[in-house]
Each structure stands twice: as structure tokens, then as C-alpha cells.
Backbone as numpy.savetxt, mean C-alpha at the origin, in Angstrom:
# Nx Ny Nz CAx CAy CAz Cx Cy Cz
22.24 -31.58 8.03 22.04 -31.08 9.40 22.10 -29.55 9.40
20.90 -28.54 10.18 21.21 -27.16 9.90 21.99 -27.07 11.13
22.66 -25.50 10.96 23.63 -24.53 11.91 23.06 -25.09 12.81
22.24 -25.19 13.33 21.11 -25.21 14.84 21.54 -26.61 15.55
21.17 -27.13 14.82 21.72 -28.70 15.18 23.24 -29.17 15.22
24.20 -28.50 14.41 25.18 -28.57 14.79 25.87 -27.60 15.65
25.24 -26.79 16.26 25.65 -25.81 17.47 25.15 -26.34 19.10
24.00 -26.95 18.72 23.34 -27.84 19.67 23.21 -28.94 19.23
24.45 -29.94 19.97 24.19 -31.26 19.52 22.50 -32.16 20.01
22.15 -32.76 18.88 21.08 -33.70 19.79 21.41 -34.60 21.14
20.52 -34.87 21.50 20.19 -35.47 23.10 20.56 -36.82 22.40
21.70 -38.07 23.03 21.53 -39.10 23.18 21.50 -40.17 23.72
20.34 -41.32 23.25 20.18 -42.26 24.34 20.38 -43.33 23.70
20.51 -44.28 24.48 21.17 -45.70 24.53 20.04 -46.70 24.81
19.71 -47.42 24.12 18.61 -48.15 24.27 19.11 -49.67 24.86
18.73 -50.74 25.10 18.94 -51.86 25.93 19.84 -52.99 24.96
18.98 -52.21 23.84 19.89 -53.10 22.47 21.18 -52.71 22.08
21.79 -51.86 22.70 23.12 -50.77 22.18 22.58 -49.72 21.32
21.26 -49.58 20.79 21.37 -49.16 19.56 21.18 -47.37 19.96
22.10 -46.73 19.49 21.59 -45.04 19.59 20.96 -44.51 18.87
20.00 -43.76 19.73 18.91 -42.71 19.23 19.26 -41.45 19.23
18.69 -40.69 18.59 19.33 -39.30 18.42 18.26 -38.44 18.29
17.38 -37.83 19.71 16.51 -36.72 19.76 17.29 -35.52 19.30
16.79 -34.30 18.14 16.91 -33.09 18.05 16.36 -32.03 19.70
17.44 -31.43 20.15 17.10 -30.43 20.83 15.81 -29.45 20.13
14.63 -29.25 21.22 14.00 -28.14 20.96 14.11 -26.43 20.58
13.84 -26.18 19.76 14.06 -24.69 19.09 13.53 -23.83 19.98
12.52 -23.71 20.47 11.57 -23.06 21.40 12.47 -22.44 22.56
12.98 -22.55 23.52 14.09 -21.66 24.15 14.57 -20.83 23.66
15.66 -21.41 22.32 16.38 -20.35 21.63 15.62 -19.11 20.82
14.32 -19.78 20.51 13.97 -18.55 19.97 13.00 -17.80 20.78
12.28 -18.10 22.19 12.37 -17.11 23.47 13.42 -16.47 23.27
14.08 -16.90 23.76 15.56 -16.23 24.09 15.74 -14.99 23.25
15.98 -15.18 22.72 15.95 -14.56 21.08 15.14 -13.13 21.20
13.85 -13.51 21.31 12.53 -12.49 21.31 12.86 -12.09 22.64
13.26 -12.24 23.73 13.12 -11.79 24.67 14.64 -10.36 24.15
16.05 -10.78 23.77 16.79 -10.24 24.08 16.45 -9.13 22.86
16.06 -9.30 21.88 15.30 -8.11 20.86 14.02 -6.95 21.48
13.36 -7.71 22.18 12.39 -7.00 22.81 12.82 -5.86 24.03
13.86 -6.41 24.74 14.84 -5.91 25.88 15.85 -4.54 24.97
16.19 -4.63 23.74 16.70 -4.00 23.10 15.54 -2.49 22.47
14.26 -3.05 22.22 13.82 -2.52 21.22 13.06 -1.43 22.35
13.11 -1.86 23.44 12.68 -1.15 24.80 13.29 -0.14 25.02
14.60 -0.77 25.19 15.56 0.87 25.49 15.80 1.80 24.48
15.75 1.19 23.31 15.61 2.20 21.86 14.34 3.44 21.83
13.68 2.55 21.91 12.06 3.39 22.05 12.06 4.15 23.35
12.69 4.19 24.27 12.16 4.72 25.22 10.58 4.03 26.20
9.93 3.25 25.55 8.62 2.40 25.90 8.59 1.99 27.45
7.49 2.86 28.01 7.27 2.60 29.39 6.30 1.82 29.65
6.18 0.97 30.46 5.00 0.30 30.58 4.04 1.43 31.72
4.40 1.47 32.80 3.96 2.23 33.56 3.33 3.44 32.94
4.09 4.44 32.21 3.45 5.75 31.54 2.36 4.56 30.88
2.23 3.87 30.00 1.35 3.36 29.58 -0.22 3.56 29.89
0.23 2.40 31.26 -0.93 1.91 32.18 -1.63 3.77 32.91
-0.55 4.65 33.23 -0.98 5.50 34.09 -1.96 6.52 33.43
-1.44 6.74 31.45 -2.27 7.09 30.76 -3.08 6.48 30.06
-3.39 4.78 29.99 -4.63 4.84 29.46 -5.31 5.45 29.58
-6.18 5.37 30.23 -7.34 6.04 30.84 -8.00 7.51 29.73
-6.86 8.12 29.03 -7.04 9.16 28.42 -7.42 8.39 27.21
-7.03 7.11 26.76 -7.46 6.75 25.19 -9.15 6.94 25.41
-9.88 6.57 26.35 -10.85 6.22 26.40 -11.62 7.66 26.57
-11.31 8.60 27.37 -11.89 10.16 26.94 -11.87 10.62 25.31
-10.71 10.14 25.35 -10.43 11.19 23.50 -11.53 10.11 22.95
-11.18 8.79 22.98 -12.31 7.99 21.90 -13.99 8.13 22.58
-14.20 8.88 24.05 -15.47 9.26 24.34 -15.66 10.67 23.65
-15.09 11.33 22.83 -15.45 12.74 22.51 -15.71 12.42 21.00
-14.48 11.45 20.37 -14.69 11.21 18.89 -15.44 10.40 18.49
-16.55 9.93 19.85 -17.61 9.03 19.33 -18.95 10.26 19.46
-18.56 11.40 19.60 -19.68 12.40 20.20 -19.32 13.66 18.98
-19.65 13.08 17.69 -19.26 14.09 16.73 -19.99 15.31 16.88
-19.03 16.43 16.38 -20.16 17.76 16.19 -20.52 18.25 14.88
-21.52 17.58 15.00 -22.10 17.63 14.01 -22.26 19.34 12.68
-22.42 20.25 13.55 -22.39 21.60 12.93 -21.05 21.58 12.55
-20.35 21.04 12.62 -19.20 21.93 11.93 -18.79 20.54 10.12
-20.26 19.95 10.12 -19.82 19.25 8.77 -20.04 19.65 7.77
-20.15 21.21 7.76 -20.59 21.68 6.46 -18.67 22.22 6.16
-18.15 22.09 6.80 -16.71 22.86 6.78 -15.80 21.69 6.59
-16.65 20.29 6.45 -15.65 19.46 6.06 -15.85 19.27 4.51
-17.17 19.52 3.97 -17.22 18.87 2.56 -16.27 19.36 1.85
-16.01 20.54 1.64 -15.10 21.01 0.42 -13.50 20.14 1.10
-12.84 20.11 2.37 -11.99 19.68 2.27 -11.75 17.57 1.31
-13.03 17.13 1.81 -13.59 15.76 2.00 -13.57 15.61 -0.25
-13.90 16.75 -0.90 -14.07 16.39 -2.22 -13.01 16.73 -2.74
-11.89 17.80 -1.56 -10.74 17.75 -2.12 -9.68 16.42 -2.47
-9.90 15.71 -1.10 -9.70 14.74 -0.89 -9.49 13.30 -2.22
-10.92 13.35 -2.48 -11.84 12.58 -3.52 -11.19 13.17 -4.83
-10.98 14.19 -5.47 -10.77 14.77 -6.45 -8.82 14.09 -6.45
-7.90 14.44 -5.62 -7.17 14.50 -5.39 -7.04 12.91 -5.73
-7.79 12.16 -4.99 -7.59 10.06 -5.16 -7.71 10.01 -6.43
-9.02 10.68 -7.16 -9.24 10.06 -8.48 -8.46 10.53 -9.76
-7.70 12.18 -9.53 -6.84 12.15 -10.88 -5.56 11.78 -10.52
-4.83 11.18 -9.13 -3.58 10.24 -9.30 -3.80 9.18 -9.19
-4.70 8.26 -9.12 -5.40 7.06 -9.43 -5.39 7.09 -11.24
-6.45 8.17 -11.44 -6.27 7.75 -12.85 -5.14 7.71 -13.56
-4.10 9.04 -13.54 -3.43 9.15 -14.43 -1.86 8.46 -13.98
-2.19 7.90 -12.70 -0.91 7.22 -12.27 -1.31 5.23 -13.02
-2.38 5.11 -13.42 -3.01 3.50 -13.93 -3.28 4.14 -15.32
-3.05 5.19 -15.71 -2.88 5.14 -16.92 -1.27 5.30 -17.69
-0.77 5.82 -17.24 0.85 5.81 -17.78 1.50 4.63 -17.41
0.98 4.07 -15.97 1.45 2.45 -16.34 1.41 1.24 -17.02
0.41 1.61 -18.26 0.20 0.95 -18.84 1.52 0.73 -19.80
1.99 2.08 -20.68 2.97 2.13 -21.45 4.49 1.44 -20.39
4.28 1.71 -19.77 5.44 1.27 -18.74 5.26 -0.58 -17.96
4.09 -0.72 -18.05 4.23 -2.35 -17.89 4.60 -2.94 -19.32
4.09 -2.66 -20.43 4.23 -3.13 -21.99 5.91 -3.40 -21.96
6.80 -2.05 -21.27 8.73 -2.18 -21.30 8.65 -3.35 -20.70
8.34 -3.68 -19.70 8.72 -3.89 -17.87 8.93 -5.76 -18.39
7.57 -6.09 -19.68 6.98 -7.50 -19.88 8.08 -7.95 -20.43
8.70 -8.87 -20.40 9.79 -9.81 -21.51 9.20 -10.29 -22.71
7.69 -10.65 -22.42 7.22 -11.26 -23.79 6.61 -10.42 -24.46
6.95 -8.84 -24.47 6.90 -8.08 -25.14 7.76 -6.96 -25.61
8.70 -6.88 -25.11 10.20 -6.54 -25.29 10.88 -7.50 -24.88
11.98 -7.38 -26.02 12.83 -8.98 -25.84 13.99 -7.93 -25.41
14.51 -7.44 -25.14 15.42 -6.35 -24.45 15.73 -6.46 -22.65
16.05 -7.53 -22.30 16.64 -7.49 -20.94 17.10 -6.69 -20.34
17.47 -5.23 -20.69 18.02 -4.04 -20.01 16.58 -3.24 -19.75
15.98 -3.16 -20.72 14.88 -2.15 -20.96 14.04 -2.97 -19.52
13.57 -3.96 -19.53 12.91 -4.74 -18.50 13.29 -4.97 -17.03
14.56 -4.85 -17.24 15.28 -5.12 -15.81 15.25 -3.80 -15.22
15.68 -2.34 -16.05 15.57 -0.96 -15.92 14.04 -0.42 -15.43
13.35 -0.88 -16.24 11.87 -0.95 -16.13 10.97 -1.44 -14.79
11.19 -2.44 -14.39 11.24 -3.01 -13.12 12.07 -2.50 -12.11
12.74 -2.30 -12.14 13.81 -1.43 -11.46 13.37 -0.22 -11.15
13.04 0.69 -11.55 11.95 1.85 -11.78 10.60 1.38 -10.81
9.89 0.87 -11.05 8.84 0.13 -10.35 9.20 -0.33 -8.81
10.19 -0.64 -8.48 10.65 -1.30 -7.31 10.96 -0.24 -6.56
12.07 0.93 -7.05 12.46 2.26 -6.28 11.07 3.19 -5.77
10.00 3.07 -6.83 9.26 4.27 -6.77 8.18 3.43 -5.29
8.33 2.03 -5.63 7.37 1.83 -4.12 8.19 1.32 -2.81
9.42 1.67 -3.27 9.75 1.54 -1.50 9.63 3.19 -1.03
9.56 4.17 -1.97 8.91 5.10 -0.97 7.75 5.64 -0.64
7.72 5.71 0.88 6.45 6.13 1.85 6.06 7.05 1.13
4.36 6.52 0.16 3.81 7.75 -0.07 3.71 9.66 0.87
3.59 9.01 2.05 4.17 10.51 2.62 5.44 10.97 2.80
6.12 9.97 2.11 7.32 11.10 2.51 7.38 11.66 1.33
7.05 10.83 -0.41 6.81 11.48 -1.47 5.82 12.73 -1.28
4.88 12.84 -0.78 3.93 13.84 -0.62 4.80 15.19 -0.02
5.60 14.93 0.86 6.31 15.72 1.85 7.29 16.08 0.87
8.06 15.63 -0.11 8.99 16.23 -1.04 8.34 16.79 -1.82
7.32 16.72 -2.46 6.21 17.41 -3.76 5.68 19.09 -3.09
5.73 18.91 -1.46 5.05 20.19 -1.16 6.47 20.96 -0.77
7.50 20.62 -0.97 8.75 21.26 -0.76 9.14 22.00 -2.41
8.72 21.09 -3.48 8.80 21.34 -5.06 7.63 22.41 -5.35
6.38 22.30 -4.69 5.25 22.68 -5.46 4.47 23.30 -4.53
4.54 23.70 -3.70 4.38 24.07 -2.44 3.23 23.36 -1.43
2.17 23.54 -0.60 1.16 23.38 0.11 0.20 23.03 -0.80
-0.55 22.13 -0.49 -1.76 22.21 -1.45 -2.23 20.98 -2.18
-2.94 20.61 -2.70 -3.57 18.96 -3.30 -2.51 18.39 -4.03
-2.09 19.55 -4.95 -1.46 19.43 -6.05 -0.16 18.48 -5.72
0.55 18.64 -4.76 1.65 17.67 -4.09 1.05 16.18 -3.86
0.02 16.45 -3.17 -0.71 15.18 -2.79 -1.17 14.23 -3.67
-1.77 15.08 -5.27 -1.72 14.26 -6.23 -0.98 13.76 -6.97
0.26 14.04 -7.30 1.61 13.89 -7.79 1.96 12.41 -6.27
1.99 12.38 -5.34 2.26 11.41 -4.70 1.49 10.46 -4.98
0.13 10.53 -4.77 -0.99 9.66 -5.01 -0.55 8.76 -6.63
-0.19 9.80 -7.68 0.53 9.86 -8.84 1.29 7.98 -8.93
2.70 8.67 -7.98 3.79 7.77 -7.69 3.52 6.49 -7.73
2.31 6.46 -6.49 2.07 5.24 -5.75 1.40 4.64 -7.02
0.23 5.59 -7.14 -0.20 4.00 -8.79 0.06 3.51 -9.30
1.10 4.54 -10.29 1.74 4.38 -10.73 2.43 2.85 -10.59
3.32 2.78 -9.80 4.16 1.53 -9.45 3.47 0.27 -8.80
2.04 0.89 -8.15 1.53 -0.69 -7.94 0.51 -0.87 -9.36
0.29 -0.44 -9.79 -0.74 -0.88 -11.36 0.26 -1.23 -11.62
1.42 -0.57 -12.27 2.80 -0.70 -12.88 3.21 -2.62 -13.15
3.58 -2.67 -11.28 3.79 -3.90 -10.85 3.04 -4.82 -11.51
1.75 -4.84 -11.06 0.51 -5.81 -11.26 0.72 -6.28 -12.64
0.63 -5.11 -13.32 0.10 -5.21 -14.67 1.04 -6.24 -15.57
2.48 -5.52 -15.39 3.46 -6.47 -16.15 3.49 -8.05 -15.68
2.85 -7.79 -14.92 3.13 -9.04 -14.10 2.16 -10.35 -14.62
0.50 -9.79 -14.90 -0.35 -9.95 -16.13 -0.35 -10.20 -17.11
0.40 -9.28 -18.10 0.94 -9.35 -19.34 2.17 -10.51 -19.70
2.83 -11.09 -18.41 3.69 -12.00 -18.32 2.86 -13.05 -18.75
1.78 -13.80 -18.18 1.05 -14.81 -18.27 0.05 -14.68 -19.55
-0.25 -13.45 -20.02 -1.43 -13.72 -21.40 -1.11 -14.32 -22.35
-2.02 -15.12 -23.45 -1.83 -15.70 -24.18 -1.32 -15.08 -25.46
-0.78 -15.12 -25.76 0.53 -14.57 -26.99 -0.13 -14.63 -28.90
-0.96 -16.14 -28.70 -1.32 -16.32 -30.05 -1.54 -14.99 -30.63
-2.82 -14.27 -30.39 -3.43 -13.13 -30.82 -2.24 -12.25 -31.03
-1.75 -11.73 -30.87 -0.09 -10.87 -30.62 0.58 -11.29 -32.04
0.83 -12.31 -31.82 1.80 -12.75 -32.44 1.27 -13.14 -34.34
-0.12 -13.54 -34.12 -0.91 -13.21 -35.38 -0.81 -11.91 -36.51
-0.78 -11.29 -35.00 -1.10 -9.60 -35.68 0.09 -9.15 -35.96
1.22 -9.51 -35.21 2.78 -9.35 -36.00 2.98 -9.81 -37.04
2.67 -10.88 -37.07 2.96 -11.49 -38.71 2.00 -11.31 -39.79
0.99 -10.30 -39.47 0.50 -9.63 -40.47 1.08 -8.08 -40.58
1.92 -7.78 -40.19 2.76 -6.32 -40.01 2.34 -5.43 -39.27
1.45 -5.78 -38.24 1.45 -5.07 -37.04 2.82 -4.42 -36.37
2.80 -3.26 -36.05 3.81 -2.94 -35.16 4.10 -3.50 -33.90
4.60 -3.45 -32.60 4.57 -4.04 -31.58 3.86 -3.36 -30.77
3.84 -1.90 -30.80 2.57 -0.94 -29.71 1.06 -1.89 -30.25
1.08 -1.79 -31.62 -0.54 -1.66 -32.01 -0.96 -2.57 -32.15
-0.05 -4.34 -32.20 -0.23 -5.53 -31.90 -0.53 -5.95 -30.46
0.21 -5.04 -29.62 0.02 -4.93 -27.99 -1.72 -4.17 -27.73
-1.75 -2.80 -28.22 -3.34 -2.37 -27.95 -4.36 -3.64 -28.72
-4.32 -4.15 -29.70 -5.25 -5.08 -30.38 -5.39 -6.31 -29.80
-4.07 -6.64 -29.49 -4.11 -8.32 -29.14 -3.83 -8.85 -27.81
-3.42 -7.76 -27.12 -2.93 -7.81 -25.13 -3.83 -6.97 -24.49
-4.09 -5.95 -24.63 -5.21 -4.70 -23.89 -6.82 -5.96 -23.62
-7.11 -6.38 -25.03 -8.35 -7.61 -24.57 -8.48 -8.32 -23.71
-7.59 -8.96 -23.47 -7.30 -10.21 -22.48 -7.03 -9.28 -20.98
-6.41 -7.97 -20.65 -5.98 -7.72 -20.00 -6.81 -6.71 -18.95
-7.90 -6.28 -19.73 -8.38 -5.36 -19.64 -9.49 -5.26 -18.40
-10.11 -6.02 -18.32 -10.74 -6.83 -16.97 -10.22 -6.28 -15.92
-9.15 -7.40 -15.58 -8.13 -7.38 -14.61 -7.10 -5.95 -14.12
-6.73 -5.08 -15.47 -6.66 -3.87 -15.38 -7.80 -3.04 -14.85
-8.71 -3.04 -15.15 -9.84 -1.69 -14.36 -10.28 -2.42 -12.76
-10.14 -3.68 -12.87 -10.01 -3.95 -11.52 -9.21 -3.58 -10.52
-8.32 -3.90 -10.82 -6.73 -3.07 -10.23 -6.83 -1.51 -10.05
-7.21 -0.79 -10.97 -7.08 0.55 -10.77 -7.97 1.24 -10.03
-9.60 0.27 -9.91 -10.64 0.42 -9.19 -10.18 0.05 -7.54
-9.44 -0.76 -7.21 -9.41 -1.40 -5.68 -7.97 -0.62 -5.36
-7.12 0.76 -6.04 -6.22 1.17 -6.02 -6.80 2.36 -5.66
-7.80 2.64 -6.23 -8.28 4.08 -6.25 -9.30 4.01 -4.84
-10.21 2.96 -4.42 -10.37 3.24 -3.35 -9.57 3.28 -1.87
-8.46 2.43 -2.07 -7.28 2.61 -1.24 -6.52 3.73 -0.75
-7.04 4.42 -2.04 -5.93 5.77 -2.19 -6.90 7.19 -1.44
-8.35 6.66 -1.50 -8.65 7.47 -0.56 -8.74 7.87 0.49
-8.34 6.51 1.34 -8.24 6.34 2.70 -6.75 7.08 3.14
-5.97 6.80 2.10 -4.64 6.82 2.26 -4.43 8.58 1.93
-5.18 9.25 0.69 -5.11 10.82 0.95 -5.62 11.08 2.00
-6.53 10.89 2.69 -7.04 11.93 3.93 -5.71 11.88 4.99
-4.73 11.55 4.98 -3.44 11.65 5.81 -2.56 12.08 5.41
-2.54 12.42 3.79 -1.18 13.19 3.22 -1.45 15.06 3.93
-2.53 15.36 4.54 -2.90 16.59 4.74 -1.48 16.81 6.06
-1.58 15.89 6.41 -0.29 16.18 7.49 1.38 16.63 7.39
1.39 16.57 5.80 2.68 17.23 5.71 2.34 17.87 4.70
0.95 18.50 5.22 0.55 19.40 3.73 0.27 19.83 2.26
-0.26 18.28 2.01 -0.50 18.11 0.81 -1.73 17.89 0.72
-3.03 18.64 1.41 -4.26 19.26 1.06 -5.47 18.14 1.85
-6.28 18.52 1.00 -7.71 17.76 2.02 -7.88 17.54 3.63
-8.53 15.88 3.73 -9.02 16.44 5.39 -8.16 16.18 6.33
-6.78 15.83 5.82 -5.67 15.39 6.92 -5.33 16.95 7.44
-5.47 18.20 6.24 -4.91 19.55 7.01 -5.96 19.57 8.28
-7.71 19.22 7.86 -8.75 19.58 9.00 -8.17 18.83 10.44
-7.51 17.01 10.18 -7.38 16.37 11.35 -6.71 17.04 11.77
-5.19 17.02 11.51 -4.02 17.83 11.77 -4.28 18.86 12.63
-5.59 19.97 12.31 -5.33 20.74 12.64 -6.35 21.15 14.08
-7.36 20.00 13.94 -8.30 19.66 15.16 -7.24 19.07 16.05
-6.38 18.07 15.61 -5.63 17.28 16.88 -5.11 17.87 17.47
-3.99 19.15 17.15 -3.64 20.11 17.45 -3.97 20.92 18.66
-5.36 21.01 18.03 -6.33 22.02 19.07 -6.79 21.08 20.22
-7.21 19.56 20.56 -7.56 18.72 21.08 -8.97 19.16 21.14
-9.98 19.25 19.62 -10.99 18.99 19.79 -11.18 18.06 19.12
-11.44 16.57 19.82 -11.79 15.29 19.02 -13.23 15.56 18.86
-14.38 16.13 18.85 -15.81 16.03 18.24 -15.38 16.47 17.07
-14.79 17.45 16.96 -14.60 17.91 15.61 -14.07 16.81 14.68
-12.76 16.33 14.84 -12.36 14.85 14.57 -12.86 13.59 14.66
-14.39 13.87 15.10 -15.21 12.56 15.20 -15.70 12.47 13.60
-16.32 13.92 13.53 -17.25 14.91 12.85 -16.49 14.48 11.17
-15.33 14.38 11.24 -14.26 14.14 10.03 -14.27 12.77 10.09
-13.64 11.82 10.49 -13.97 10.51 10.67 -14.89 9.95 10.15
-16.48 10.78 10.70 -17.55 10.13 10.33 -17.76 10.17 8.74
-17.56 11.16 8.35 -17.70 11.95 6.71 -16.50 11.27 5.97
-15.30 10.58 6.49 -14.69 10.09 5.65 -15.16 8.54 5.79
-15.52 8.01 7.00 -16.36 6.16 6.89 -17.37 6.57 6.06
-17.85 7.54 5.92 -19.25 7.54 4.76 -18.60 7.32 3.32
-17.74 8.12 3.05 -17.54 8.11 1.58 -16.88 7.03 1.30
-15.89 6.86 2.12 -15.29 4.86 1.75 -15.72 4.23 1.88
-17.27 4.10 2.23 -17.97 3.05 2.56 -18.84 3.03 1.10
-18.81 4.06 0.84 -20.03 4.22 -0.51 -19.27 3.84 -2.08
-17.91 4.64 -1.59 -16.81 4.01 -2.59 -16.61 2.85 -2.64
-16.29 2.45 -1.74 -15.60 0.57 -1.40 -16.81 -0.41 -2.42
-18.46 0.20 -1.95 -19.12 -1.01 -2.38 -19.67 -0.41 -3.99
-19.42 0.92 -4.19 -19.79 1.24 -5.95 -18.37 0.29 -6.46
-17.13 0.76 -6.14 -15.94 -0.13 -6.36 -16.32 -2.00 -6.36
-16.13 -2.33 -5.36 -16.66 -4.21 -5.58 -18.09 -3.99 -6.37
-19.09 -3.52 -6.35 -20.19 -3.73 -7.62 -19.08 -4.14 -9.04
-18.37 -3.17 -9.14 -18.08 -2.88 -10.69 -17.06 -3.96 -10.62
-15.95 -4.29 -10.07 -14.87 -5.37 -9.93 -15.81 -6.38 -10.09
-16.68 -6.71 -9.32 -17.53 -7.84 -9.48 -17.94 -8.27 -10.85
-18.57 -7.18 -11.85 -19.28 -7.11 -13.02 -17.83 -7.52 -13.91
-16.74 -7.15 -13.52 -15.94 -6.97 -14.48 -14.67 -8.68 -14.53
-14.77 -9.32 -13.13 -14.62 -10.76 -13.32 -15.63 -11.89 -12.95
């Protein structure tokens, strides 16, 4: 019997035969109840008006009538931020799915038999993605100042630990024969791992780093907001001013390039399982 049922006894009835039945009370109240007294809470926390709400809609629909009315002249002043952007996704994409490689190989059990090294290893992996790529971005431009360079070092982080993740996680399930061949011909364990695990794995790796790297572009154009370069400094700094054409104008130039990315990206994922 759970807590629930023994806090709320069931309903019982008596049938003609003596015999008792025993309906479970419904859950549905208690967990209204519930949502209601969290919601009542999460109200006064927030400050959340309904009224201010309702009295300012009306403005979502101007700002989204201006950022559907891009201005167009000013998109020559987005490209260089827009390839900063792009430049910025693709060398912490790359070099954050490439050092995880050496770091999923620790992380695997059936490739280090070392339970500290793996648990440490994973452990590592787990810290680095509970933090908010922007707030990593926001500590990098405090280290390194303003500029991509923070933004890629975050971008860095994040691959890092989700390839990281994935990968060991991969290497958990591959088939071992090949590996284990090449050990018992005196393979080392790195160069039995590049020969006999990288094959099997390798697919599924550039996939991963491909559907990481277009993620990561969507996800740089917003590190610009705590100053770690590309077109989040341009949004940032249009929102600021409250010219949404201009911010249409950015918008539009960044749905172009993730749109062109996203489907060169699934072409090649496609080819590759």
C-alpha cells in the first residue's frame, strides 16, 4: 500500500453478501491541490501579474510587427558579426569533440579497468554540464576579457562534456573482440583503442559532433550578451536601442545560416548511418 493510501484510507462498502469492497480514493484533488498551492507560491515569488500581462500584451504584437519588417540595409553590418559567430561554433565544436575523445577512452570501464579513473572521469563530465553555457561564457570574459575568444572556450566546455558523455557511453556497448585481438598481439591499450574501437565508433562519433555543432550555433548567437562576441553583442545592442527591424534584419541572417547548416548537417549524418 503507498503513503497515499495509507494517509487516505479507501472508501468502504458493504455489499448485500457482507462481503467488503475497498475503492482507492482518487489522486486528482490532491494533486490540484498541490499545483494550485505551488502555483499560489510561485506567484508571489515572481512577482507575476496577470493584469500587467493582459494590459501589455498588446506591445508583443508591435515589437513582433517591426521584427517581421526587417531592415534590410543594415545586413551588410551583420555578416562579419554572423561569421564571427560561425567561426566561434566550429573551433569549440571541433576542438571541444576532439579532446573528448581521449577523455571518453578514461570515462569507458571496458577500457580502463580502474574504477577511480572512470568514476573521476564521469564525474568531470557531469560538473562541466550542469553549467549554463552562459554563465561559463560570462566567467571566460571575466578571465580573457570581451570578445569570441571567451565564447569559444565556453562553446569549448559544452562539447566537450556532451560528445564526452555520448561517446563513453558508445564505447560502453562496442564489440570488444577486435580490441582484445590486438592486445594479445602486444598492442598497447591507446593503439588497440585507435585500431580496434575508433572503427566501430566512428560513424556515430561525427554524427554527434555534427548535430552538436549545429546546436552550438544557435546557442552562440546569445553568448554575445555577456560578451562573448558575435551577433548576440548586435541583438543586445539593438534591444537596447528598441530597434526591432534591425533585430528582424539579425534574426533573418541567423534562420538563414541554421537553416543551411541544419540540412548540409542531416545530409552528412544521414550518409554517415
Amino acid at each position: 500500500m503507498s503513503l497515499y493510501d495509507k494517509i487516505f484510507k479507501p472508501k468502504v462498502y458493504k455489499l448485500s453478501n457482507g462481503k467488503l469492497v475497498y475503492e482507492k480514493r482518487s489522486r486528482i484533488p490532491f494533486i490540484l491541490s498541490v499545483l494550485f498551492i505551488f502555483s499560489f507560491i510561485s506567484i508571489k515569488i515572481t512577482g507575476f501579474s496577470l493584469s500587467v500581462l493582459i494590459k501589455n500584451f498588446g506591445e508583443f504584437f508591435i515589437i513582433l510587427k517591426e521584427i517581421f519588417n526587417p531592415n534590410l540595409s543594415y545586413f551588410k553590418s551583420v555578416i562579419e558579426p554572423l561569421f564571427d559567430t560561425i567561426k566561434m561554433s566550429f573551433l569549440g565544436s571541433f576542438l571541444g569533440a576532439f579532446v573528448a575523445i581521449f577523455f571518453s577512452f578514461l570515462a569507458s570501464n571496458n577500457m580502463v579497468k580502474s574504477k577511480i579513473i572512470n568514476s573521476l572521469t564521469k564525474l568531470l563530465f557531469s560538473i562541466i554540464r550542469t553549467i549554463p553555457t552562459l554563465v561559463s561564457a560570462l566567467i571566460f570574459t571575466y578571465i580573457f576579457g570581451l570578445g569570441t575568444f571567451a565564447g569559444t572556450c565556453a562553446i569549448f566546455l559544452f562539447s566537450f562534456s556532451y560528445v564526452g558523455k555520448l561517446l563513453y557511453e558508445q564505447i560502453e556497448t562496442v564489440n570488444m573482440g577486435a580490441y582484445e585481438a590486438l592486445i594479445s598481439m602486444g598492442y598497447t591499450s591507446p593503439l588497440a583503442f585507435i585500431k580496434g574501437i575508433i572503427p566501430q565508433i566512428l560513424p556515430y562519433y561525427l554524427s554527434t559532433s555534427l548535430y552538436n555543432f549545429e546546436g552550438n550555433v544557435r546557442y552562440a548567437a546569445i553568448l554575445g550578451y555577456v560578451g562573448a562576441g558575435g551577433l548576440g553583442l548586435l541583438i543586445n545592442e539593438n534591444i537596447n536601442w528598441r530597434d526591432y527591424n534591425r533585430v528582424g534584419t539579425i534574426l533573418l541572417a541567423l534562420l538563414i545560416t541554421v537553416f543551411l547548416i541544419e540540412n548540409i548537417s542531416h545530409y552528412f549524418r544521414n550518409k554517415l548511418n
